[in-house]
C-alpha positions, 0 to 999 in steps of 0.5 A: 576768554577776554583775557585769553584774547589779550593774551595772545594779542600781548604775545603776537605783538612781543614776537611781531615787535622781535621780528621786525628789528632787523629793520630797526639796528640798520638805523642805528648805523654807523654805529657799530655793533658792541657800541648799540649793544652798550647803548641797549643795555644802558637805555634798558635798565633806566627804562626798566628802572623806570617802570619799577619806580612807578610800580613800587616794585622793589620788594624783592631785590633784598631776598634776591641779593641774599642768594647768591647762587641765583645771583651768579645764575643771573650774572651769568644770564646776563654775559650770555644774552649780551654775546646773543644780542651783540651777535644779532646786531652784527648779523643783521647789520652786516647782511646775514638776516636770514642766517640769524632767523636760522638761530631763532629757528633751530633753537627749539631744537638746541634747546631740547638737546641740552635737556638732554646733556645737561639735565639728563631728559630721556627723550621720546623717539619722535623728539630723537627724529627732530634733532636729527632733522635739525642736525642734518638741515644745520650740516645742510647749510654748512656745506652751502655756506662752505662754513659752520652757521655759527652765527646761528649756532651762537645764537641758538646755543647762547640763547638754548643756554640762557633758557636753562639758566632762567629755568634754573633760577625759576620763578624767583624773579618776573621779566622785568626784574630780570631784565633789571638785573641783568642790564645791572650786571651789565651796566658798568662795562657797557657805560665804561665802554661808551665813555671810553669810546666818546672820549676816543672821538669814535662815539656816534652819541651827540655826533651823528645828528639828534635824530640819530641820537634818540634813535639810540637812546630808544634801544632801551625801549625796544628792549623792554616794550616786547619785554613787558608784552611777552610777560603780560602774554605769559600771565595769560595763556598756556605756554603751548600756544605762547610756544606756536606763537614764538615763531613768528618772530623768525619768519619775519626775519627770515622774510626781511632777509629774502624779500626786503635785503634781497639776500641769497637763497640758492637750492642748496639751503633752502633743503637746509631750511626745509629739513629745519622747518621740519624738525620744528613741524614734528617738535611742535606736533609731539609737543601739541600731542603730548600737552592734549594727553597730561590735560586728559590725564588731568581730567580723568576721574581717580580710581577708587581704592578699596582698603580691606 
């Protein structure tokens, strides 16, 4: 039970630590939104290199780098979750908090879709009725927009399909490791791109004041730390309730964006978020369900079976 406590206590925080960031990447102004994510992904492998340093943890990178096809899994990973964190920042830092929330919220549900596309998952009927919940909130909110949400759908989708590819490649690498090789894939192009833009005059490192500065450098921090929480609260409780925990972190954007940067919800896309919320409501009640009967099964006694 203790562990259960630390569990959701670690997972609580990773997602809270998540929710809050769109008060953190305005701080990192004027830098703009592909030199903070150059910064991130920098500042994150020497962080998370660090921790592998103290914890000895280097055992698995030879087996690793002797497969390939999950290493082109993860490099691919690696592209997708750079334009996910880069369309974040932008959206947060150019005054679309609470249509980059809408992402994070309608992923569950673009996630279930490409069960369906890619892996060929048969469906139950109450999973259809949550797509098309969620599909007739998202047309919902393209008429009010007056254009696609696509910052949300890119979110959702680069996020949806990262999510596969970490299901396909398993249990062969933890967080950590992971986040090792993807900021490793990452790094070349993201310090070349830093060096190219101090030697332009137009990097904010070393010229906006030291404050700003290390407000920088901890983007690899505020990358790993959640990181590392959300790892230890995987370890510890059972991935439903990890699941109903996850959104937190959306509705803390979603609230920044309305309470704190005053940003616009008129009638039109509040029925948008509504019809998404329920999408999510019936995803996550199906899912609940669902999980309460293969424990159930799990538990049944097994029949006795009489050879003659």
């Amino acid at each position: 039970m203790a562990a259960d406590r630390r569990g959701v206590l670690y997972g609580v925080a990773c997602y809270v630590l998540w929710g809050l960031f769109p008060l953190y990447w305005p701080l990192l102004e004027p830098a703009g939104a592909v030199e903070i994510l150059a910064h991130r992904i920098v500042w994150s492998l020497l962080v998370v290199a660090t921790v592998l340093a103290v914890t000895r943890s280097w055992g698995w990178i030879r087996p690793l780098l002797a497969d390939r096809a999950t290493l082109a899994r993860m490099a691919l990973a690696a592209v997708l979750i750079a334009v996910n964190w880069a369309t974040y920042i932008w959206g947060v830092n150019n005054e679309h908090v609470v249509e980059t929330s809408l992402g994070y919220f309608i992923n569950p549900v673009v996630t279930v879709m490409i069960g369906v596309l890619v892996l060929h998952e048969r469906l139950r009927p109450v999973q259809w009725a949550a797509i098309g919940l969620g599909t007739l909130g998202v047309i919902v909110l393209a008429v009010d927009y007056g254009r696609p949400p696509w910052i949300a759908l890119t979110l959702a989708f680069s996020f949806g399909t990262y999510g596969l590819l970490k299901k396909q490649v398993g249990a062969t690498v933890g967080a950590v490791q992971s986040l090792t090789v993807e900021t490793a894939v990452l790094f070349v192009p993201a310090l070349t791109y830093l060096i190219v833009l101090d030697a332009r005059g137009d990097a904010q490192l070393g010229h906006s004041g030291l404050g700003h500065g290390l407000l920088l450098a901890s983007a690899g921090i505020a990358t790993a730390v959640p990181l590392l929480f959300f790892a230890s609260a995987a370890r510890r409780i059972p991935l439903s309730t990890l699941g109903l925990l996850q959104y937190i972190a959306p509705v803390l954007q979603f609230l920044t964006g309305v309470l704190l940067y005053d940003e616009p919800m008129p009638a039109s896309r509040w029925v948008g978020f509504v019809l998404v919320w329920a999408a999510l409501a019936v995803l996550t009640f199906d899912g609940l369900r669902q999980g309460h009967r293969t424990r159930r099964d799990a538990r049944a006694p097994v029949p006795m079976i009489t050879v003659p």
